[in-house]
N, CA, C and O atoms as a GROMACS GRO file, in nm:
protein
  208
    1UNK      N    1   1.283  -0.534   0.916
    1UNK     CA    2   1.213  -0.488   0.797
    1UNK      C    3   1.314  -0.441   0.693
    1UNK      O    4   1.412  -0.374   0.723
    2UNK      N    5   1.286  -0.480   0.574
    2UNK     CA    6   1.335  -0.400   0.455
    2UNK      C    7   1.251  -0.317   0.434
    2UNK      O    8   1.129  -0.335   0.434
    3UNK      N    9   1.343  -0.157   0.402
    3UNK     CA   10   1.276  -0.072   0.346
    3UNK      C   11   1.305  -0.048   0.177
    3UNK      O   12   1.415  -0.065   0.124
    4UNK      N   13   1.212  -0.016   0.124
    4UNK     CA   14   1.287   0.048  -0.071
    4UNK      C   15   1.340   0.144  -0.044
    4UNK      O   16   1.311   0.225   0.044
    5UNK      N   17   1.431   0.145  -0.123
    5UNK     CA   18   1.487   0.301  -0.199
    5UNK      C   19   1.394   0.384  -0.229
    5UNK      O   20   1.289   0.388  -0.293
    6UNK      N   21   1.503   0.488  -0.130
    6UNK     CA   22   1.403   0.637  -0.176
    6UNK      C   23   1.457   0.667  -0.299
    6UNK      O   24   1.558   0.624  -0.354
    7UNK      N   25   1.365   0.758  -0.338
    7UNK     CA   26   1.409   0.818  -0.500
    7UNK      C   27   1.553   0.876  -0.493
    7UNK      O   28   1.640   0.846  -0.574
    8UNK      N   29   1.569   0.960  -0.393
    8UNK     CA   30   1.658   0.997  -0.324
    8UNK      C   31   1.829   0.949  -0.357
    8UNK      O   32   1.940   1.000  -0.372
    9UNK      N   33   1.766   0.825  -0.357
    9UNK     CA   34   1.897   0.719  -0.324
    9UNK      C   35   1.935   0.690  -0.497
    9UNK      O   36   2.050   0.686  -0.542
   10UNK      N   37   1.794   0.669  -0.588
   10UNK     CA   38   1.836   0.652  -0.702
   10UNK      C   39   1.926   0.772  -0.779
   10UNK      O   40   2.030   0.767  -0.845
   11UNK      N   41   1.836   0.885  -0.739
   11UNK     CA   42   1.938   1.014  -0.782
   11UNK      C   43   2.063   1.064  -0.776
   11UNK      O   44   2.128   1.125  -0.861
   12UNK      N   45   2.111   1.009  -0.587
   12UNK     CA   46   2.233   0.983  -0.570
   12UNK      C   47   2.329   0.920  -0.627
   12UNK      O   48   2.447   0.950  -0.645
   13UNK      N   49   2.266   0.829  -0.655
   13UNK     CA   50   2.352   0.702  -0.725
   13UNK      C   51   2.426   0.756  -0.853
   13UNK      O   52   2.546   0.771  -0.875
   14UNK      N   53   2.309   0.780  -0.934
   14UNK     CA   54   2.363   0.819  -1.055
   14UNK      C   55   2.462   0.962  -1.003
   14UNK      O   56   2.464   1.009  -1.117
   15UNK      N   57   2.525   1.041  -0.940
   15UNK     CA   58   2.630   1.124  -0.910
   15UNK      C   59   2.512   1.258  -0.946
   15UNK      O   60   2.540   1.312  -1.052
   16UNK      N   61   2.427   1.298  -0.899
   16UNK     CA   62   2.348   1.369  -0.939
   16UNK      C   63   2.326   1.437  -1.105
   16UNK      O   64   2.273   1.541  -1.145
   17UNK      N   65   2.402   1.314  -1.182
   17UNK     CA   66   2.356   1.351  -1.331
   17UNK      C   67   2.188   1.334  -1.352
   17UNK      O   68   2.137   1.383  -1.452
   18UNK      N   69   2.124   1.277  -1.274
   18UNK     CA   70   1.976   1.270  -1.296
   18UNK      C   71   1.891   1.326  -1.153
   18UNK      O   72   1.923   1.310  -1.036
   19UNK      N   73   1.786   1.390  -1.204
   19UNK     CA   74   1.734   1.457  -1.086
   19UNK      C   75   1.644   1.340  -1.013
   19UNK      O   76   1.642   1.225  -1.055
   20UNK      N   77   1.567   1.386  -0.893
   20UNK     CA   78   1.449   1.274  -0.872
   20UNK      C   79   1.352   1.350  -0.925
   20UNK      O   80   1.267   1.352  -0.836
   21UNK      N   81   1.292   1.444  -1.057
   21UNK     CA   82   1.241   1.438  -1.128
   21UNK      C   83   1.256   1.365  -1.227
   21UNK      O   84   1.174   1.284  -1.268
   22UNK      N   85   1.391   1.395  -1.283
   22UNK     CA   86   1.432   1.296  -1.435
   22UNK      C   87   1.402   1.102  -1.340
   22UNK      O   88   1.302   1.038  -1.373
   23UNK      N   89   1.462   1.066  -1.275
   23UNK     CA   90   1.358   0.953  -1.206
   23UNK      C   91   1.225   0.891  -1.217
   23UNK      O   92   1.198   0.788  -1.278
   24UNK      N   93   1.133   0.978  -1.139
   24UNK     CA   94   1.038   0.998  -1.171
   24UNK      C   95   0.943   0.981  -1.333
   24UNK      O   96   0.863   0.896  -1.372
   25UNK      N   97   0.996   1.100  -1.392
   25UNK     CA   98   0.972   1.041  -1.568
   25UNK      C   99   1.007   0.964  -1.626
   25UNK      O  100   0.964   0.940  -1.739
   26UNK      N  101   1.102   0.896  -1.568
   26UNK     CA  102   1.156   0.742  -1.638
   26UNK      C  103   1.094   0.651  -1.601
   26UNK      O  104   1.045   0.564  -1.673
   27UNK      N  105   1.086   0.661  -1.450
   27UNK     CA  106   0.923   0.559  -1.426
   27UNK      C  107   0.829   0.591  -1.496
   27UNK      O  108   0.783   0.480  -1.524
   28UNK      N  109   0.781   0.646  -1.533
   28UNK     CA  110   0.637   0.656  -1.582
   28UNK      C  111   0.641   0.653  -1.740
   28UNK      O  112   0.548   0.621  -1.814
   29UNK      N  113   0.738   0.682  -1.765
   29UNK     CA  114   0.786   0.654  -1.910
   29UNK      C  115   0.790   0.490  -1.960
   29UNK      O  116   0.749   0.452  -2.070
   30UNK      N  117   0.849   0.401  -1.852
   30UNK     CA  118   0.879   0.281  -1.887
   30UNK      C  119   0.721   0.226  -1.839
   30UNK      O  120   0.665   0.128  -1.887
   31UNK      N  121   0.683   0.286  -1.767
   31UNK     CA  122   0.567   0.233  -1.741
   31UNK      C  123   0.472   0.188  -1.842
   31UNK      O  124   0.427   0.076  -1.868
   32UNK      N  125   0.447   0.327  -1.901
   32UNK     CA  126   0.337   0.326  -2.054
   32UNK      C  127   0.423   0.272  -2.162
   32UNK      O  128   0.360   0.256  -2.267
   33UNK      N  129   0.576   0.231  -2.168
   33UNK     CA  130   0.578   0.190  -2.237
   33UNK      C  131   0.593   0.036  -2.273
   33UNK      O  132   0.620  -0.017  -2.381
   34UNK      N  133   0.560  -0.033  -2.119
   34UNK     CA  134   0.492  -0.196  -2.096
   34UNK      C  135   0.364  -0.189  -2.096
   34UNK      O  136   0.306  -0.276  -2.031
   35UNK      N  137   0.296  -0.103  -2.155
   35UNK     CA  138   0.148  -0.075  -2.090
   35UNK      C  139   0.109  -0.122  -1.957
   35UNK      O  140   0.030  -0.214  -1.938
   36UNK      N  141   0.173  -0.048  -1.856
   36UNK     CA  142   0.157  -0.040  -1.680
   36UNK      C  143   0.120  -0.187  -1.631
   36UNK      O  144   0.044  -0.210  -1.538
   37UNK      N  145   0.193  -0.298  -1.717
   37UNK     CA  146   0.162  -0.448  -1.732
   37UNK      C  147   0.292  -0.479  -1.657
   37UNK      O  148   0.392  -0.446  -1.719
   38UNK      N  149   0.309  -0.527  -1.555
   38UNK     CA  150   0.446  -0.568  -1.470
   38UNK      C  151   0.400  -0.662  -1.360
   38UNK      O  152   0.321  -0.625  -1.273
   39UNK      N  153   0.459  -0.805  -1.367
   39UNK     CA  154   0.421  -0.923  -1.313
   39UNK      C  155   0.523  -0.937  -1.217
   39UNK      O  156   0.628  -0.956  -1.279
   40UNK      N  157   0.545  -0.937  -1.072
   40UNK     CA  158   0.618  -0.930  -0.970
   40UNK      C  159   0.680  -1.086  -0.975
   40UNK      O  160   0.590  -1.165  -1.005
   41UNK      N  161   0.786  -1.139  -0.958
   41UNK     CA  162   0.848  -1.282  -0.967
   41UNK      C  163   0.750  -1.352  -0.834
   41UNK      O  164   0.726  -1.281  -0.736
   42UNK      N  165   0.712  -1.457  -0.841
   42UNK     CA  166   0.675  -1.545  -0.771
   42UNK      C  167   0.749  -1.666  -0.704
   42UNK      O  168   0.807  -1.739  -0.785
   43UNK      N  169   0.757  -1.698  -0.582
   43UNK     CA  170   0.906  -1.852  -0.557
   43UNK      C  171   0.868  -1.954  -0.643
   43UNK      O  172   0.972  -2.016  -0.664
   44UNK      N  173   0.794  -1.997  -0.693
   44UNK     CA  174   0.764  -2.062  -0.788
   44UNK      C  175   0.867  -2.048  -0.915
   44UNK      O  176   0.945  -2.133  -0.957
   45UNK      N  177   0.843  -1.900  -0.967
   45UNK     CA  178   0.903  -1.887  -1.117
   45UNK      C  179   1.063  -1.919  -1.081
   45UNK      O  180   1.148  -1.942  -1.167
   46UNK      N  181   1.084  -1.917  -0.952
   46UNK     CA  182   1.243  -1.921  -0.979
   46UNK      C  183   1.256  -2.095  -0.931
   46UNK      O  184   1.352  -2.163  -0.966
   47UNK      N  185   1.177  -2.134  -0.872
   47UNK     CA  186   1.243  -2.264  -0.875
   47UNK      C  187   1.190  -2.368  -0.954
   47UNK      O  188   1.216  -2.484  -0.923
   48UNK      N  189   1.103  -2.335  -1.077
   48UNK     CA  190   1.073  -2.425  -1.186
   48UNK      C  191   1.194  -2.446  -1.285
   48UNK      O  192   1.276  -2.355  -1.301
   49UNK      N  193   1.201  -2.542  -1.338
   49UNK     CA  194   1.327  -2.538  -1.423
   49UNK      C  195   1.314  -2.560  -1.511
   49UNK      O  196   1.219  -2.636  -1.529
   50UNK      N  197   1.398  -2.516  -1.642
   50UNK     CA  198   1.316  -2.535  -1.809
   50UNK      C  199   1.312  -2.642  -1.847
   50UNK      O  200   1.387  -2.729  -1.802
   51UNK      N  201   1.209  -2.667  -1.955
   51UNK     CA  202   1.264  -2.840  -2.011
   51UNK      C  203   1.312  -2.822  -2.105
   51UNK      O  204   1.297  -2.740  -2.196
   52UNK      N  205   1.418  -2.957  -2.074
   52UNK     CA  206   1.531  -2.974  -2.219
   52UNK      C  207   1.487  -3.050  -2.325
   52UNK      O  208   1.558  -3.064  -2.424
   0.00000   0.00000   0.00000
């Protein structure tokens, strides 16, 4: 199994310049600001190829 990242891990990352609150509000921030509209990639989208 793959597991996600805990918030945890994102907070870490950044060297604890961001909390897993400041996290948190950035999700939800970017969220409303796609209007909570986010289309997950499909195997399809990656193996169609553009036309020239």
């Amino acid at each position: 199994k793959i597991y996600p990242p805990r918030i945890a891990d994102f907070a870490y990352v950044t060297d604890q310049a961001c909390s897993e609150d400041d996290v948190l509000d950035f999700e939800i921030d970017l969220m409303k600001a796609l209007n909570w509209f986010i289309s997950p990639m499909k195997a399809m989208s990656w193996l169609v190829q553009p036309e020239e």
